[in-house]
PLY file of the C-alpha trace (Angstrom):
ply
format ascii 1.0
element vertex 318
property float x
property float y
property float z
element edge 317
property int vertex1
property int vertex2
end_header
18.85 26.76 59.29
21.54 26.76 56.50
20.86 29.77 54.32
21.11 28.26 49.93
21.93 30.88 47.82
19.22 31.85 44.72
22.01 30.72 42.49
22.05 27.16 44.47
18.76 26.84 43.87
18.54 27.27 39.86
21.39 25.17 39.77
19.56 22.46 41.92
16.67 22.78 38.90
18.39 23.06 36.30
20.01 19.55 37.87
17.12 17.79 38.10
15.63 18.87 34.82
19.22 17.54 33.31
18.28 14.42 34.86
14.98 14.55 33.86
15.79 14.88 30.05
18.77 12.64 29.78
16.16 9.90 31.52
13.51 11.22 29.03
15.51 10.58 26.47
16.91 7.28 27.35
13.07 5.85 27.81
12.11 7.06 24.33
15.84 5.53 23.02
14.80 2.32 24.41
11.33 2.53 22.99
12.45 3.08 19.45
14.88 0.00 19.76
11.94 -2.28 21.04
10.06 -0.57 18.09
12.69 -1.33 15.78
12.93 -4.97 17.15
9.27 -5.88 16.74
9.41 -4.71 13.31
12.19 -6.26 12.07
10.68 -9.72 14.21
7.62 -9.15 11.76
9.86 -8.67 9.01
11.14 -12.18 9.69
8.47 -13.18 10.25
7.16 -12.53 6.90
9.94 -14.12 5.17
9.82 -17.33 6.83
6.77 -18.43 6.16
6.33 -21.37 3.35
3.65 -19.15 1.36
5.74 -16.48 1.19
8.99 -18.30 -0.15
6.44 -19.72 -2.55
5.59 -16.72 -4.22
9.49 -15.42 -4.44
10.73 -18.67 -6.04
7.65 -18.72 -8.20
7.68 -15.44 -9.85
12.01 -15.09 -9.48
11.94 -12.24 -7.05
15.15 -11.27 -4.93
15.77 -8.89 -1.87
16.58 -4.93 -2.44
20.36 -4.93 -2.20
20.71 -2.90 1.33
22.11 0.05 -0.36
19.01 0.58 -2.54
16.25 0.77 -0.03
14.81 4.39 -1.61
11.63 3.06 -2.57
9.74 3.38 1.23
11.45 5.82 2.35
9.52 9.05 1.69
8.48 11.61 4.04
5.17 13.44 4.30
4.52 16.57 2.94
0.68 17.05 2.91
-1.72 18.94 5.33
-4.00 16.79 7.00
-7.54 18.59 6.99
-9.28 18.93 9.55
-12.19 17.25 8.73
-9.25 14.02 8.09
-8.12 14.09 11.72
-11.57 14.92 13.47
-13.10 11.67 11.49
-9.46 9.82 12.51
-9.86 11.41 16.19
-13.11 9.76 16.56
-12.19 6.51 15.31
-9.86 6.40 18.30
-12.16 7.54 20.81
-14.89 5.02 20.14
-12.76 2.03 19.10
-10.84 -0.06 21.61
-7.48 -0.79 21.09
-6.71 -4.45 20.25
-4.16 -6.84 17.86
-7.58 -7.56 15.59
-9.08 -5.43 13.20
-12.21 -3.52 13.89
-14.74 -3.07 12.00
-14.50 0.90 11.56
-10.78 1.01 10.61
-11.38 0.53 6.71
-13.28 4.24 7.18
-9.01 5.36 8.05
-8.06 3.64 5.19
-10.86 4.77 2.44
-10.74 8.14 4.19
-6.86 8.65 3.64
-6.92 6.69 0.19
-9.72 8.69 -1.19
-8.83 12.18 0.56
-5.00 12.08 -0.95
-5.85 11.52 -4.56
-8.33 13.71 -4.47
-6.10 16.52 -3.13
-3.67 15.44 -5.73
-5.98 15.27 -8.64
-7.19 18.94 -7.61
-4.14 20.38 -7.39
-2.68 18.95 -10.63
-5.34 18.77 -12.87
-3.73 15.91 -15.00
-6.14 17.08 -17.70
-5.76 20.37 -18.96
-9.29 22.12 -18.59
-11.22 21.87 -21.50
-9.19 18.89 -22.77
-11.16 15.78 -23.76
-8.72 13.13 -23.27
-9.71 10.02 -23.54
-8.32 8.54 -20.26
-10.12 8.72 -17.54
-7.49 10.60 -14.98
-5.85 8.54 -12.11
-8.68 6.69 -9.97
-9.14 3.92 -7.39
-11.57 1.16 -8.07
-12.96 -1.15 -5.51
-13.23 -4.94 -4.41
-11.63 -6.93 -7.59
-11.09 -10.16 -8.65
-7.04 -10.92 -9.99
-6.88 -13.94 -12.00
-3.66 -15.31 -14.14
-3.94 -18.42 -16.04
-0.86 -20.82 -15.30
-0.61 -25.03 -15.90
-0.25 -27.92 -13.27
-0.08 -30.96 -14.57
-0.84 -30.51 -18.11
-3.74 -28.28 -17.57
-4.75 -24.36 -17.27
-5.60 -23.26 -13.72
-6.71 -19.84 -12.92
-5.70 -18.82 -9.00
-7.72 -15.78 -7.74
-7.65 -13.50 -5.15
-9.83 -10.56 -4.14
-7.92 -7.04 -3.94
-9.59 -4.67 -1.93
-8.35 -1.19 -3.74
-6.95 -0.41 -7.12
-4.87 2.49 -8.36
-5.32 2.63 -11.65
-3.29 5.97 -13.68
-4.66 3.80 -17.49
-6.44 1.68 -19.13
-7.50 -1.99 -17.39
-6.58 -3.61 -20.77
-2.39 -2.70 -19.90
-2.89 -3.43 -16.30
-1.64 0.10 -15.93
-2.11 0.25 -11.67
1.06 1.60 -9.57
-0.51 0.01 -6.47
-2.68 -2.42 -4.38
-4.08 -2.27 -1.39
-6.03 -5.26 0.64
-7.34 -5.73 4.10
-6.54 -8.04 6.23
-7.14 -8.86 9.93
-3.82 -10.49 9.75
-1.20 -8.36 7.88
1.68 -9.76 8.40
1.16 -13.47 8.26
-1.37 -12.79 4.85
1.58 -10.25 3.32
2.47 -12.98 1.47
-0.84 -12.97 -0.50
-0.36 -9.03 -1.28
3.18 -10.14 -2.77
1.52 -12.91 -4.94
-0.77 -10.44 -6.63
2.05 -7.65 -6.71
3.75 -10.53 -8.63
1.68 -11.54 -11.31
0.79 -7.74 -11.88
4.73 -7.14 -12.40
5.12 -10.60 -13.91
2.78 -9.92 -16.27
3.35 -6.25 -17.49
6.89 -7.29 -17.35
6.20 -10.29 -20.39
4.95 -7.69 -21.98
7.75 -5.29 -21.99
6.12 -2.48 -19.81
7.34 -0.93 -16.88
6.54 -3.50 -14.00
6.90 -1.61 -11.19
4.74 -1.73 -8.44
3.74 -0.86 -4.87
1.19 -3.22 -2.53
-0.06 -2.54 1.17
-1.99 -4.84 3.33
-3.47 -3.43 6.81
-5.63 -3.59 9.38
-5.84 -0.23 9.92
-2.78 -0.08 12.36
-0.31 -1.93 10.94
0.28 -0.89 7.39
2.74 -3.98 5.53
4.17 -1.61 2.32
5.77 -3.56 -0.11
7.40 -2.71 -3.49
8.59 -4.63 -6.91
11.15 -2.96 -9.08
11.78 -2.66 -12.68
14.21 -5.80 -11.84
12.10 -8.24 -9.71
13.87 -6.94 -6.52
11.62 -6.60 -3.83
11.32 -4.50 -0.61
9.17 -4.75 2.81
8.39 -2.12 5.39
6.15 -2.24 7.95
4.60 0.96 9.51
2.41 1.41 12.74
-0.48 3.80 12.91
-0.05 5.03 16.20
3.49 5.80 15.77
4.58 6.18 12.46
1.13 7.75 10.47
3.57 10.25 9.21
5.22 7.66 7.43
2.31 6.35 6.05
0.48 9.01 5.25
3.57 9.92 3.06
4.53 6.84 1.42
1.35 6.39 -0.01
1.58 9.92 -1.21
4.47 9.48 -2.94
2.97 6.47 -4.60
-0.15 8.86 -5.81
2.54 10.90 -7.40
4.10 8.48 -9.53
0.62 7.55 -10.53
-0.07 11.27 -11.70
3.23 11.13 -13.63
2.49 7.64 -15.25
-1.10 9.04 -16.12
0.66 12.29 -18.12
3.16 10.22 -19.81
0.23 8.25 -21.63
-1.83 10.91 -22.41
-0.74 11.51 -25.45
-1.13 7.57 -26.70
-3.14 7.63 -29.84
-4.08 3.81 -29.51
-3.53 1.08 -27.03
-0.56 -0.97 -27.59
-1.50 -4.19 -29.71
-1.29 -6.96 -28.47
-2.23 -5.40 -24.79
-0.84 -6.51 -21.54
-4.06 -9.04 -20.94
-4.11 -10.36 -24.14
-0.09 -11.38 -24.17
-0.60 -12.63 -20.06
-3.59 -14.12 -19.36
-3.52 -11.61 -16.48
-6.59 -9.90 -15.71
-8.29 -7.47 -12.56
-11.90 -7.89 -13.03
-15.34 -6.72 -11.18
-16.32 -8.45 -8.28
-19.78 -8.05 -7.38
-21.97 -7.91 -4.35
-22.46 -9.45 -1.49
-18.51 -8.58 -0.29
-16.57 -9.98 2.13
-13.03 -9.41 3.37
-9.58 -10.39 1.38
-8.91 -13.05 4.03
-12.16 -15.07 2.65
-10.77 -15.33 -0.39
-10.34 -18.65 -0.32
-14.33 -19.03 0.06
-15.48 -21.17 -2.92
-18.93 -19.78 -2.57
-17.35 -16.35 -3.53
-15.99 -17.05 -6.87
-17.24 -14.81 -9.85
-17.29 -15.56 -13.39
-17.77 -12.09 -14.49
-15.55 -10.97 -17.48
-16.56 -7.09 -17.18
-14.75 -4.33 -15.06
-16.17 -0.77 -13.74
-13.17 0.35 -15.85
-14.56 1.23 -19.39
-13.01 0.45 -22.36
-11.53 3.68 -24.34
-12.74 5.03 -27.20
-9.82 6.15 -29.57
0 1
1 2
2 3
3 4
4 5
5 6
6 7
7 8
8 9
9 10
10 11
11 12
12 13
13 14
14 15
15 16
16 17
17 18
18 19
19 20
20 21
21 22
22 23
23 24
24 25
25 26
26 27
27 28
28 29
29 30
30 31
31 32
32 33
33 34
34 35
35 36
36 37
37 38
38 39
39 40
40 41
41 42
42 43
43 44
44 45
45 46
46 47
47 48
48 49
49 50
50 51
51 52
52 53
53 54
54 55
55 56
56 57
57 58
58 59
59 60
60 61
61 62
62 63
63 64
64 65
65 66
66 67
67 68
68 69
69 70
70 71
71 72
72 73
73 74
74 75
75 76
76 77
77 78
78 79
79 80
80 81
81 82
82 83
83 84
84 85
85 86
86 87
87 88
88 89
89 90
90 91
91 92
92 93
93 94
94 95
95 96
96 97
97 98
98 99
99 100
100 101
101 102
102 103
103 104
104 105
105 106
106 107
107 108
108 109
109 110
110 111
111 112
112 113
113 114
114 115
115 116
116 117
117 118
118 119
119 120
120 121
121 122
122 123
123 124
124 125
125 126
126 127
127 128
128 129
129 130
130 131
131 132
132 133
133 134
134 135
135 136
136 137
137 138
138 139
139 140
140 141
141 142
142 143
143 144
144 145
145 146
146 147
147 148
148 149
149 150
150 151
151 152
152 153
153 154
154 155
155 156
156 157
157 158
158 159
159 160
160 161
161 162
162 163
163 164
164 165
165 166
166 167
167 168
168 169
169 170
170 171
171 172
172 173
173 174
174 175
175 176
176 177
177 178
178 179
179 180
180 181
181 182
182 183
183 184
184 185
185 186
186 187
187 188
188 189
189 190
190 191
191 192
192 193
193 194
194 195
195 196
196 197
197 198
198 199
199 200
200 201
201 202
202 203
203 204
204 205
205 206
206 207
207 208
208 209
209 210
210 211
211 212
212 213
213 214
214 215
215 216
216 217
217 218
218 219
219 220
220 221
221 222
222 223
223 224
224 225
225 226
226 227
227 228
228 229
229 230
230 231
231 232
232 233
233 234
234 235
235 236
236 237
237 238
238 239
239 240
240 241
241 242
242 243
243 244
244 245
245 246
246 247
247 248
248 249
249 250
250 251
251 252
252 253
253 254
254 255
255 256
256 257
257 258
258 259
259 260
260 261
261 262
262 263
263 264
264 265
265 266
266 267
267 268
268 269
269 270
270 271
271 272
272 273
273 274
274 275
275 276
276 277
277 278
278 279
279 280
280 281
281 282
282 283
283 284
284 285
285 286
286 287
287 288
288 289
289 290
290 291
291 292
292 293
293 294
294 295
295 296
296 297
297 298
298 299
299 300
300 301
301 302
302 303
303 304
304 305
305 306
306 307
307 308
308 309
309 310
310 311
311 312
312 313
313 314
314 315
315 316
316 317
């Protein structure tokens, strides 16, 4: 029997755990770029449809030039709390995994909505204590109605469509909301129906010479379709996965709570609402929709239309 040195033999492991890594790494390469490929097929995807070209020649909207592709690009900074993850570890455990949406994945999306303002709101007071400001501080509402008057063919039509979550960092009257969010068992095929009511927000706030900026997502609960409207009618589309990229998520729609909290300050100190207000120059309008709910792809139910006028959003008192 040949006699192998100890040194022969660490260098025989430390071989194979070489080989080990370097095929490690090239399975996890590979993975990303099939990762990478099905996003950018959704991408496409999105883009191609006739809805979706629709809505971009409607309201003028163009691409983000390629070298301005900031806006979804922000990384997480916030501690998950336990309680988050347990609730989120669950909802795996008992939920099979599947290309539809089940019925306990809005609890993820409430639970991370609700949990991340509130964090936000406790940690930056936007309201000095003892202040009595007259604006509510930055809040989601729930299950609206957005309605904008247009013409065909002589006469005023009124398209609607049910959004499922509303940021709002001021007063309903301005349309002052930094983002959207609506559920869909379909999110990429129905992103074009999150871009249509990004739109006529932006179109809107933008005929009335406000900052039109805005941020939409529509999800299932694993795939998360972010998309964002700047200043300049430029648009840009991201498309996150739960299971892989939550980090990204998690922190994009952070960032998005952030800018809300800054809006909110900067119109603290308004004395009155601007005259005539963002509704009253547009037509434009997010309004309550009341029970029996059902999900943002029935919207196109006509036994689900609402003539209500009113919003949980109360008018200010100056």
């Amino acid at each position: 029997m040949d006699w192998i040195s100890p040194s022969s033999k660490v260098e025989g492991r430390f071989q194979k755990r070489k080989k080990h890594i370097i095929l490690s790494h090239l399975y996890l390469t590979l993975l990303n770029f099939t990762f990478i490929a099905m996003i950018e097929e959704d991408c496409a995807m999105i883009k191609a449809t006739e809805e979706y070209q629709d809505v971009v020649e409607a309201f003028g909207l163009s691409p983000t030039r390629w070298w301005n592709k900031r806006q979804l690009n922000a990384r997480n900074t916030w501690k998950i709390p336990n309680h988050l993850m347990c609730l989120w570890d669950d909802l795996e455990l008992v939920t099979a995994r599947g290309g539809s949406m089940h019925p306990l994945f809005p609890m993820r999306i409430e639970s991370l909505l609700l949990a991340l303002l509130a964090d936000k709101i406790k940690k930056e007071s936007p309201n000095p204590p003892g202040s009595h400001a007259p604006l509510s501080p930055p809040h989601w509402s729930f299950r609206k109605w957005i309605s904008k008057l247009g013409m065909e063919n002589g006469k005023y039509i009124a398209p609607e469509s049910i959004i499922d979550y509303v940021l709002w960092y001021g007063h309903w009257g301005e349309l002052e909301t930094n983002m959207i969010v609506m559920k869909s068992k379909r999110p990429v095929t129905r992103s074009w129906t999150l871009l249509q009511n990004m739109a006529s927000i932006h179109d809107a706030r933008k005929l009335a010479g406000r900052d039109a900026a805005i941020y939409g997502v529509i999800t299932d609960g694993s795939k998360w379709v972010f998309i964002h409207l700047t200043n300049k009618s430029r648009y840009t589309i991201r498309i996150f996965s739960w299971e892989d990229e939550q980090h990204r998520i998690i922190g994009q729609i952070q960032h998005i709570i952030d800018q809300a909290v800054a809006c909110h300050r900067k119109i603290l100190s308004r004395s009155s609402l601007p005259t005539p207000t963002v509704h009253q120059i547009s037509a434009c309008q997010i309004r309550e929709l009341p029970a029996p709910c059902h999900s943002s792809d029935d919207d196109d139910d006509d036994n689900s239309r609402v003539t209500e006028e009113n919003t949980d959003i109360p008018l200010l008192t100056w």
